[in-house]
C-alpha positions, 0 to 999 in steps of 0.5 A: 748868634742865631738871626731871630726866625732861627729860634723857635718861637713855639713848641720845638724839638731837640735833636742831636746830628753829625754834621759832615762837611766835604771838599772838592777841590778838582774839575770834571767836565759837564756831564751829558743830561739824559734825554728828555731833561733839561736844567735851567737857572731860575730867575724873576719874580718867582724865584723865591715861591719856586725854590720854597716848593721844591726846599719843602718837597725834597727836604720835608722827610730830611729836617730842612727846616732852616729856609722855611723858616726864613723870611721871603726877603731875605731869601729873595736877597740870596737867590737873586744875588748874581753869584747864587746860581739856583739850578731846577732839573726839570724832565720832559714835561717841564716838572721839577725833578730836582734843583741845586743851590750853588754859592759863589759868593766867597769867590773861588770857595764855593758851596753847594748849599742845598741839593736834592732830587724831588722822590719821584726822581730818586733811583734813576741816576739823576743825582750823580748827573746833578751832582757832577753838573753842580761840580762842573759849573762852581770850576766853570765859574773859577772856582778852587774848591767846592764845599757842602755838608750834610747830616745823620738826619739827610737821605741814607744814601747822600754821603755816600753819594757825596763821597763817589762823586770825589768829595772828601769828608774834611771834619765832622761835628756833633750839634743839637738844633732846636727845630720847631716842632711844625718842621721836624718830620713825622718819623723823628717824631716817633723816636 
């Protein structure tokens, strides 16, 4: 059963995706961050304004669109939960290049969330870095496997990247999102 600010309450648009789940089940030592960039664990007051930015900018074109619609204090309820670990890359001004979202929560069944670089970082081999940071802290924190999945409606290049950085594709399934029309990107609009 879908929580309430799931179902569109206005105008939305049907759209049939392939979702592919992937697994990880082995470790690989933190990767070296290239100079100038930094990646920190958010926390405090902002966290959730924060997170709501770079959600929005890194998946505006891809369909992200099941945290925007969730309320603050459930989202707040998840990123301040001890074993979500919110990760922002950030390079040598400080910026936002990019951020993860790692769950703990099933003890040593992790997830990885959310993932994505902001478009001005995309192209520098920032993502593989990300990724391979995201894998290493989820064995770090003991745990057996890593999960995440992805869709036909994400970046052309994140399962490829996924598969390179060791996952494997464990199932695909074929849903129908209902997807509030305020959400669904422009080139979807169009099809």
């Amino acid at each position: 059963m879908l929580p309430d600010w799931l179902r569109p309450k206005g105008a939305s648009t049907r759209l049939a995706v392939d979702v592919t789940f992937l697994e990880v089940c082995s470790s690989r030592p933190s990767p070296v961050l290239p100079e100038g960039f930094s990646l920190s664990r958010m926390t405090g007051a902002e966290v959730v304004a924060l997170y709501r930015f770079l959600y929005l900018t890194v998946g505006q074109d891809y369909c992200w669109w099941m945290r925007r619609s969730m309320p603050d204090a459930e989202l707040g309820e998840i990123l301040h939960d001890p074993a979500v670990h919110f990760m922002v890359l950030r390079d040598s001004r400080g910026e936002p290049a990019g951020f993860y979202e790692l769950d703990l929560r099933q003890g040593g069944d992790a997830n990885l969330a959310y993932f994505g670089l902001l478009p001005q970082a995309m192209g520098r081999g920032l993502g593989r870095v990300l990724l391979d940071h995201a894998v290493a802290r989820a064995f770090g924190a003991g745990s057996w496997r890593l999960r995440v999945n992805t869709c036909t409606l994400d970046h052309p290049n994140a399962l490829p990247n996924y598969r390179r950085a060791g996952f494997s594709v464990r199932h695909v399934v074929s849903e129908t999102w209902d997807v509030p029309d305020e959400y669904v990107p422009e080139r979807l609009k169009r099809l």
